[in-house]
Structure formats: C-alpha cells, structure tokens
C-alpha positions in Angstrom: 7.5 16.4 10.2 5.6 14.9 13.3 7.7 12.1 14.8 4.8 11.6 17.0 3.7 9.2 13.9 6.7 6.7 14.9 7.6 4.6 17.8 4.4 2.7 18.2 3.7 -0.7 17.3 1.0 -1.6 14.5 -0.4 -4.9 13.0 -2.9 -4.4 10.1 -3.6 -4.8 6.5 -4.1 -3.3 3.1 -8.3 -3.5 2.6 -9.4 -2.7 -1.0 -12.9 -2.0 -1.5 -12.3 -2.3 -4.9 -10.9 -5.8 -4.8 -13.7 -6.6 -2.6 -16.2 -5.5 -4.7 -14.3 -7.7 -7.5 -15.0 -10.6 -5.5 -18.7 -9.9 -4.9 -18.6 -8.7 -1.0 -19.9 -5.8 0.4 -17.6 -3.5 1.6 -19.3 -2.9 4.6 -20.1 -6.1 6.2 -16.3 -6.7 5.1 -14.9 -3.8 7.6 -17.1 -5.4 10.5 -15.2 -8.4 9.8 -12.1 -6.8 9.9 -12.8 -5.5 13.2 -12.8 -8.9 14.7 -9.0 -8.9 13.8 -8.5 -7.0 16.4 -6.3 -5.1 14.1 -4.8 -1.3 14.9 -4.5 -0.1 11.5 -5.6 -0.2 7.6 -3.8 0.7 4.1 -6.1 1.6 2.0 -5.8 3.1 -1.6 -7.6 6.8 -2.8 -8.4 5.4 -6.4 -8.3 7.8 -8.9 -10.6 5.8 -10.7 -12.9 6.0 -8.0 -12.2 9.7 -6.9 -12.3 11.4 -10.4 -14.6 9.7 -12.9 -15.2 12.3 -14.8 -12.6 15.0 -15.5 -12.7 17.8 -13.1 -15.8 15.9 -10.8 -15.0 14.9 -7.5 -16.9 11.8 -5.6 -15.6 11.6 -2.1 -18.9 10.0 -0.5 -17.4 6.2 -0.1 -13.8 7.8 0.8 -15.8 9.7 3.2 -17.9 6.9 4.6 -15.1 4.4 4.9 -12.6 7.2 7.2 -15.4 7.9 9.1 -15.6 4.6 10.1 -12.2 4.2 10.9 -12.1 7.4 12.9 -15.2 6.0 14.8 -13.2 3.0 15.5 -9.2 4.3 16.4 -8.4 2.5 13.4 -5.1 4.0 12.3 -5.1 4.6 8.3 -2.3 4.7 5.4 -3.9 6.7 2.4 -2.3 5.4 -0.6 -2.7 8.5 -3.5 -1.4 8.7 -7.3 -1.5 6.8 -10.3 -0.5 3.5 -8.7 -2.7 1.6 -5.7 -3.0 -1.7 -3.9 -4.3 -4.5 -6.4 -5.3 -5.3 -9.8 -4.8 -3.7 -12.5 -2.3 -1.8 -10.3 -2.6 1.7 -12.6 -6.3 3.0 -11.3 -6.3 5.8 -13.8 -10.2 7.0 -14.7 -10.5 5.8 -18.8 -10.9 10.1 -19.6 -7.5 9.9 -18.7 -5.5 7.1 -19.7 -3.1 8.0 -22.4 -2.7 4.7 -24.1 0.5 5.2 -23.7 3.2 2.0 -24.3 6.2 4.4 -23.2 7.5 2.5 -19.6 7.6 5.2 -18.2 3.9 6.5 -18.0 4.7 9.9 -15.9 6.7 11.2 -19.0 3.1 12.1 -20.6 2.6 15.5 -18.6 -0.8 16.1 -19.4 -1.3 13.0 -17.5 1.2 14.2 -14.9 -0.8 17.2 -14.6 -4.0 15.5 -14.2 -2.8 13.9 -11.4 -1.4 16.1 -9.5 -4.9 17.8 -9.4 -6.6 14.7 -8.6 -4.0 14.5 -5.3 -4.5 18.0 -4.3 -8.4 17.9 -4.3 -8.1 14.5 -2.4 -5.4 15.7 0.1 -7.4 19.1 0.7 -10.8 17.1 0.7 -9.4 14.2 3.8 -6.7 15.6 5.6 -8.6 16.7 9.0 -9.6 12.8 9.5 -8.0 12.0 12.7 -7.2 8.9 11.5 -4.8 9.4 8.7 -1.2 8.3 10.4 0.8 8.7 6.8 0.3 9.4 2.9 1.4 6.6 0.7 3.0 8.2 -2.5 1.6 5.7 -4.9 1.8 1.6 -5.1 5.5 0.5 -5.8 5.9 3.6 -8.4 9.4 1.8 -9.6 8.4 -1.7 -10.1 7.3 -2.6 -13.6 3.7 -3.4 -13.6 0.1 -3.6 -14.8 -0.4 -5.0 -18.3 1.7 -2.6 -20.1 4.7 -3.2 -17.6 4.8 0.4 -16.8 6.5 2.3 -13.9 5.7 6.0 -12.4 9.1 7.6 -12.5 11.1 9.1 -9.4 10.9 12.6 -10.7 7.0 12.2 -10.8 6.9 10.7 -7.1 9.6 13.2 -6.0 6.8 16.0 -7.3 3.7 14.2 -6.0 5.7 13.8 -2.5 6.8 17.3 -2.7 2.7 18.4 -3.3 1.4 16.1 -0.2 3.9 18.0 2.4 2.8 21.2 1.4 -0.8 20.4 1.6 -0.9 18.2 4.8 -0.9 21.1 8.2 -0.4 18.1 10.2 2.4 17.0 8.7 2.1 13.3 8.3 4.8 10.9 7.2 4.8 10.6 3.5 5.8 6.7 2.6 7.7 5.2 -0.8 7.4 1.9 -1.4 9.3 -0.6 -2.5 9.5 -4.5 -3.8 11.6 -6.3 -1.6 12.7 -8.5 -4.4 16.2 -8.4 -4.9 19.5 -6.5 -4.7 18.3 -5.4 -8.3 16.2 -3.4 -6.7 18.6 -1.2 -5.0 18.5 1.7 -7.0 14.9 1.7 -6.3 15.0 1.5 -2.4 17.5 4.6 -2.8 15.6 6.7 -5.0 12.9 5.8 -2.6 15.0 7.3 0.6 15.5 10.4 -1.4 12.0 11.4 -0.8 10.0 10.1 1.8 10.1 9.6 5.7 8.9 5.9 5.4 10.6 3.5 3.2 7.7 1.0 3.1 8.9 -2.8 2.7 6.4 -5.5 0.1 8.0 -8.5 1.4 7.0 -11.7 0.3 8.4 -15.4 0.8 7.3 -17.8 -1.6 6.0 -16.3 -4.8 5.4 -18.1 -8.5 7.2 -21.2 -7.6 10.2 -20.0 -6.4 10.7 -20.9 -2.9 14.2 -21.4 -2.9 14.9 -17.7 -2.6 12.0 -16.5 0.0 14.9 -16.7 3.2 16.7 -13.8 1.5 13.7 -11.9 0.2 12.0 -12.4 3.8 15.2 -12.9 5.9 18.2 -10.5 4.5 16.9 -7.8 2.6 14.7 -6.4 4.5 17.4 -6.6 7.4 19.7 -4.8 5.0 17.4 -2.4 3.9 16.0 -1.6 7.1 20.2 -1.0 8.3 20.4 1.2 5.1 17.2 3.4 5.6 18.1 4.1 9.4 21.4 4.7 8.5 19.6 7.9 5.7 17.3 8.8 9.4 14.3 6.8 7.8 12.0 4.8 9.6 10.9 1.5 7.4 7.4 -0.3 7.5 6.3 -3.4 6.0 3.6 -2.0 3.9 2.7 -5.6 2.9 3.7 -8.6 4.2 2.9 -11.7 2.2 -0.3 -13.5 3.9 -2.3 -15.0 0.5 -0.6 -17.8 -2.2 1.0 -16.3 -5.2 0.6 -19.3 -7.8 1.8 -21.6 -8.4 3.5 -21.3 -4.6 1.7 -22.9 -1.9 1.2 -20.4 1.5 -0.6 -20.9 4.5 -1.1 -20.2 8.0 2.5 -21.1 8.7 4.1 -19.8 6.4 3.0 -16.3 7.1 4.1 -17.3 10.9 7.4 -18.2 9.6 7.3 -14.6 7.7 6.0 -12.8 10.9 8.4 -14.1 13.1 11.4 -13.0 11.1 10.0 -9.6 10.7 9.9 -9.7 14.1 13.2 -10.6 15.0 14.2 -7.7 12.7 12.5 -5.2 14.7 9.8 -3.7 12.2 7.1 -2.2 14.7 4.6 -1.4 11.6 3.9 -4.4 9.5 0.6 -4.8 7.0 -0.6 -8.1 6.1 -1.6 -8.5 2.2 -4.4 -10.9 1.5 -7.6 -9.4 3.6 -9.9 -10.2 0.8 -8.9 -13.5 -0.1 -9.1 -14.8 3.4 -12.9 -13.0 4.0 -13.7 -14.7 0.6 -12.6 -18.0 1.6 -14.2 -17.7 4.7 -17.8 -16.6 3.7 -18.0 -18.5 0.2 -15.8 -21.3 0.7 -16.4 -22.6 3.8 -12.0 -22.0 4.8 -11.0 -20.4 7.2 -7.9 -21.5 7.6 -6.2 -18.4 6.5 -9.0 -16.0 8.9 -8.1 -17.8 11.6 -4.7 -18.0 11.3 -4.3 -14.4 11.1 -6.9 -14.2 14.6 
C-alpha cells in the first residue's frame, strides 16, 4: 500500500454525472462550476450501466473525458467501482444483466458476480495510469439495504471485488468500504468493512426523514467511535459523504451542514465529501437559490 495517499487534508464532493443528467444539466458546464468551490477532490461513481451497455462492449469515452479533466485540474478523485454507486437507483447494473432477482442478497447470483468482476477488471486496467485517482471505492454502501428491491452486495462479494482491485492497481492505491453511519445496528457492517479495506469511508448524515432527534449521535458519537475503532484495526477513516442536501421531510440548510462540519472537525477527519453537488447547482441555475452554493463557497 502507498501511505503517501494519507496524511493530507481534503474537502470535496461526490459529482454524479448521471444525477446531473437526471436533472437536465450538462455535465460539463457542471464541473466548471465545481471548480469555483475551490474544492481539492471529487467522488465519483464508474457506472456499470454506463461502462458496459452491452455485454462484453466497453465505452470509456465520458470516464475518459471527465479524469482528464480532473488531471488537468489537480483535482484529487475517488473511483467508486461494482454493482453499487452514488445515487438513485443505487444498483447501476446494465438491463443485459440484471438478474431480476428478489434474493437480498444480490451477489449470491454468480453469473452476475462473474459479470462484474469483468466489468471491474476492464475498468481498473482501462483508468489506473490517471494521476489523479487517490483511492478505489469498492462499491456504494455494499451492506446497507437498498434500491427498490432492498437488496445488499454481500461481504464475500466485496471481499473478492477488493481482493481483484489490489492486484490490478501497480500503484497501489487505498481501496475504501463504505459504510452508513446510522446506528450501532450497523456494527457488524463497519467491521466486516475493516476486514477488507484501508479506508473505512463514513455516510454521515444529521437530520434525515424527520428524525432530528437522533442526528447528535449519528453526526456526533458514532463516527467518533468508529473512527477510535478503525484506528485501533490501523485504518484510516474518511467521510465519504457528509450530509449537505435535505432528506424529506427534514429541513437542512447552510447551517446545519456547518453544525455537521464543525463536529467533523473537532473529530479530526482530514478527508470529508460533501453530498448534495447536484442539488445545490440545480437550485442555483433553475431556481434562482443559492443559498446552499453559497454556503458551501
């Protein structure tokens, strides 16, 4: 592993161009927006859906484009890679593929497995000499029931996908787990996490469908705990996203996420990515808000 990867300091976001595109912006003009945050680094997801369209044919061209800009810009990047990635419908699994399946755990289908494991090794081989690339992401919160089937990627899966990344990567990058930073439900899932990567990667969020009442010991104590507990295992821990849009019907604004920020802060977590890029550049080119764009400035 290259520990040159750690020890710096990095403020950034996750940027989907595939929730951007949802929203009717252009991807581009969205980046030179972004660089007006003055931010250091991007997450960004390798969609599967994007990547592999067609079994066994390979589009790399916006991938491509979009690194290429970061390199040309010293933006730091987080590849996220695997069945799971940032945003709706949080599966990105090309239609050829999807196997329909209502088991909960969708890695037991190992044609599927298979499928993607290819997908990860063309991808991997096809980016890894952009300078830019600081860490793999080893899907989107593989334990965390989502999508609209509820579905999770199980740790065996991850533990294979993680295990394919190391050997593929020369430069040996950082390969991140992530994890919702819900709950001490969610232990066993920040452990299985530690098993396997380098970066336990935090999704921290403070007022989410109403409940407020919890947010100081989603935002305040676990992470604190977790981060004690990851160290403890020689892992660093990230915030891979850190609440910055409303999650109805909770109200969140440019205050809150200061509130958020600042206990992060006092926590020590020198890597922290915002979620809620696209929202705020909507709001701020088609809504005439930018509460939110400037808050984050």
């Amino acid at each position: 592993l290259d520990e040159s990867f750690f020890g710096q300091r990095r403020f950034g976001t996750t940027f989907s161009i595939k929730e951007l595109e949802r929203r009717g912006l252009d991807w581009r003009e969205a980046f030179d927006c972004l660089l007006d945050l003055n931010m250091n680094s991007i997450r960004i997801g390798a969609y599967w859906s994007e990547i592999e369209p067609e079994h066994g044919k390979f589009d790399f061209d916006q991938l491509d484009e979009l690194l290429t800009k970061c390199d040309a810009h010293n933006l730091q990047v987080v590849v996220t890679v695997g069945m799971k990635g940032p945003r709706w419908p949080e599966f990105h699994i090309p239609a050829w593929a999807d196997p329909e399946t209502d088991d909960e755990d969708i890695s037991s289908d190992k044609q599927l497995c298979d499928q993607c494991l290819d997908y990860i090794e063309a991808t991997v081989n096809h980016i890894k000499s952009f300078k830019c690339i600081i860490a793999f992401q080893i899907e989107n919160e593989p334990l965390d029931k989502a999508g609209e089937r509820r579905q999770i990627v199980g740790i065996d899966f991850v533990a294979k996908e993680a295990d394919l990344v190391r050997k593929l990567d020369d430069k040996l990058r950082p390969i991140i787990i992530t994890a919702w930073c819900w709950s001490f439900k969610h232990d066993d899932d920040v452990k299985n996490a530690l098993r396997y990567c380098n970066v336990l990667g935090l999704d921290v969020y403070s007022k989410v469908r109403g409940d407020d009442s919890t947010g100081e010991h989603r935002s305040g104590v676990l992470p604190k705990y977790y981060k004690q507990l990851a160290n403890s295992r020689a892992r660093e821990v990230w915030i891979t996203e850190a609440q910055a849009e409303p999650w109805n019907p909770s109200h969140f604004d440019g205050e809150d996420m200061k509130l958020l920020l600042a206990k992060l802060s006092k926590s020590k977590f020198d890597t922290v990515f915002l979620w809620g890029f696209e929202k705020w550049l909507d709001s701020k080119l088609n809504k005439d808000d930018e509460t939110m764009w400037n808050a984050v400035r």
